[in-house]
Each structure stands twice: as C-alpha cells, then as structure tokens.
C-alpha positions in Angstrom: -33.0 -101.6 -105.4 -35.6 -103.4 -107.9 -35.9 -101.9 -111.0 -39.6 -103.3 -112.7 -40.1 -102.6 -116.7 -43.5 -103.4 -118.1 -43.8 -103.6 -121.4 -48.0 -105.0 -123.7 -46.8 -107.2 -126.5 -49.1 -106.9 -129.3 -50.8 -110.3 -130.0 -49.2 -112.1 -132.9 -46.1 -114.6 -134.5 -44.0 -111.7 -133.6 -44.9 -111.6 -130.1 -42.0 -113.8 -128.4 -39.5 -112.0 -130.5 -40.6 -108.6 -129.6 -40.5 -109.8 -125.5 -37.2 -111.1 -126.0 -35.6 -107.9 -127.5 -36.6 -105.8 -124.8 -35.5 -108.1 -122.1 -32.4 -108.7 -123.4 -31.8 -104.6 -124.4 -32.9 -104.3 -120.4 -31.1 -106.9 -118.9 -27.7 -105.2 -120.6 -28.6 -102.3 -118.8 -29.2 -103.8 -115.3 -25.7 -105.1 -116.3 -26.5 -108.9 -116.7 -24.3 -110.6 -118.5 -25.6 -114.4 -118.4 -29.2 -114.1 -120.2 -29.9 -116.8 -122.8 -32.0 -118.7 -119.9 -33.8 -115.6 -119.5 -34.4 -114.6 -122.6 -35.9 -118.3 -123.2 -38.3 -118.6 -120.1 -39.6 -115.2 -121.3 -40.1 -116.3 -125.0 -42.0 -119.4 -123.8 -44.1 -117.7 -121.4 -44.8 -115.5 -124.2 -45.4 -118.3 -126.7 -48.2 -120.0 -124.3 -49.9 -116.8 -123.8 -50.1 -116.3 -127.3 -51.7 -119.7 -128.3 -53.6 -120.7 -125.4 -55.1 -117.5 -124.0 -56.5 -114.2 -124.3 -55.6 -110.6 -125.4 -52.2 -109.4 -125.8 -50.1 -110.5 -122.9 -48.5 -108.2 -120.4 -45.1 -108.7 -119.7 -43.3 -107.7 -116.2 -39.7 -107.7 -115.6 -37.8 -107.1 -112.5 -34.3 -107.2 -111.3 -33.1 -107.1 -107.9 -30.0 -108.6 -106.1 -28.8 -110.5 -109.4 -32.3 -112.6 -109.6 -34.4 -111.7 -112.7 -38.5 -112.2 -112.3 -40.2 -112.8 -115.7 -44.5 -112.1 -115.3 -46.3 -112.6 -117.9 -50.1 -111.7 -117.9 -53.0 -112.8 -120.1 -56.6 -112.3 -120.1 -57.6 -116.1 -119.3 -58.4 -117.4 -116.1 -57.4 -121.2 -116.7 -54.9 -122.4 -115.4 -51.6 -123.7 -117.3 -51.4 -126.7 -118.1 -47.8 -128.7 -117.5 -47.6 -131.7 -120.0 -45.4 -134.1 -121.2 -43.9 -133.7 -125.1 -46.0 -136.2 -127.3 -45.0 -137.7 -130.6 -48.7 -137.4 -131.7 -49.0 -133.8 -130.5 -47.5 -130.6 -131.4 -45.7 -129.1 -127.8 -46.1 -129.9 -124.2 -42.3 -128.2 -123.7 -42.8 -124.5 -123.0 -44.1 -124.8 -118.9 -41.0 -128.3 -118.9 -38.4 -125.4 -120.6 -39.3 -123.5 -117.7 -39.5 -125.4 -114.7 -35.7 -126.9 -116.1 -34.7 -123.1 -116.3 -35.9 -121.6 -113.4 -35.6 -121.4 -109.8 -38.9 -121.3 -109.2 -42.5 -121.1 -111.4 -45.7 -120.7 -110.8 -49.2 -119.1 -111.9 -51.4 -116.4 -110.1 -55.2 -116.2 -110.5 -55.7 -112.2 -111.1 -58.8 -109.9 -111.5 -58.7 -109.9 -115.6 -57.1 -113.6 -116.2 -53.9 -115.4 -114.5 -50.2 -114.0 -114.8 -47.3 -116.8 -115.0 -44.3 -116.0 -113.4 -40.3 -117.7 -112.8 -37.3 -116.4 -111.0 -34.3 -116.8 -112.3 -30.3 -116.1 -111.5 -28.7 -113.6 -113.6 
C-alpha cells in the first residue's frame, strides 16, 4: 500500500523547518525508524526551491515497501542546477547532499514549473 501526504510550505526562512517537521511527525507514523537522510534531502529540496524559484513549494511524500519519495514542486520551469561547492561562492551542496543521500534524483518539467524528486530507503 502507498500512503502519499501533500503538504504547501509557505515561502520563507521557515520553510525547510516546517517540511522537515511534518516529514519526520509522518515518517513516525509509517513506522520508519531511520530518517535523518530523509529529513535532510527534504530540507534541501526545500532550501533550493525557496532561493532559486518561484511561489511556495509543494511538497509530496510517499511511502511504500520501506522506500520514501520526497517531491518537491515550485513554480519555475528551469532546470536545477548541480554545482560544485566554491570557496568564492555561497552553496553549490544542496543537489551534491542529495545525489550522496539518495537512491536516485531527478527533476520533472510540469505544467506550472518543474517538481524535484529522490527516493530513498527507510
């Protein structure tokens, strides 16, 4: 059985935080008891949609057969952008957190913007 949560984070410095909570408060229930890698991918999918796109981001969150998919949907149509950490640059870690975290990543093109998604192993 999947069970799917979806949950609009208001746009702001709070957003990750606020993602993060409800994952980990739903992961408990689907009985999961390894989440910190979750509960990282999700705040820096979170994180990226904040800075670098549009709207408030739409977070998707299913569980099936002990593998956790984290979507996370914003209102801009670019694509991410994977770069290396710079010492004359802020970032460049959040899509490298998650391609080291996750099973698999990737990035859809949708009717309103994109959605980013990863699987992960509970």
């Amino acid at each position: 059985m999947v069970d799917i949560r979806r949950l609009e984070i208001a746009r702001g410095p709070e957003a990750a935080t606020a993602a993060r909570r409800d994952l980990d408060h739903w992961l408990n229930e689907q009985g999961c008891d390894s989440r910190e890698d979750a509960l990282l991918a999700l705040s820096e999918l979170v994180n990226n949609a904040v800075i670098h796109a549009a709207g408030d981001p739409v977070v998707v969150m299913s569980y099936t057969d002990d593998r956790i998919r984290l979507e996370v949907h914003d209102r801009r149509s670019a694509p991410p952008v994977r770069r290396e950490p710079g010492v004359d640059r802020p970032g460049g870690y959040g899509l490298n957190i998650i391609d080291t975290l996750s099973e698999e990543w990737g990035w859809t093109a949708t009717d309103g913007g994109k959605m980013v998604w990863c699987h992960l192993f509970c």
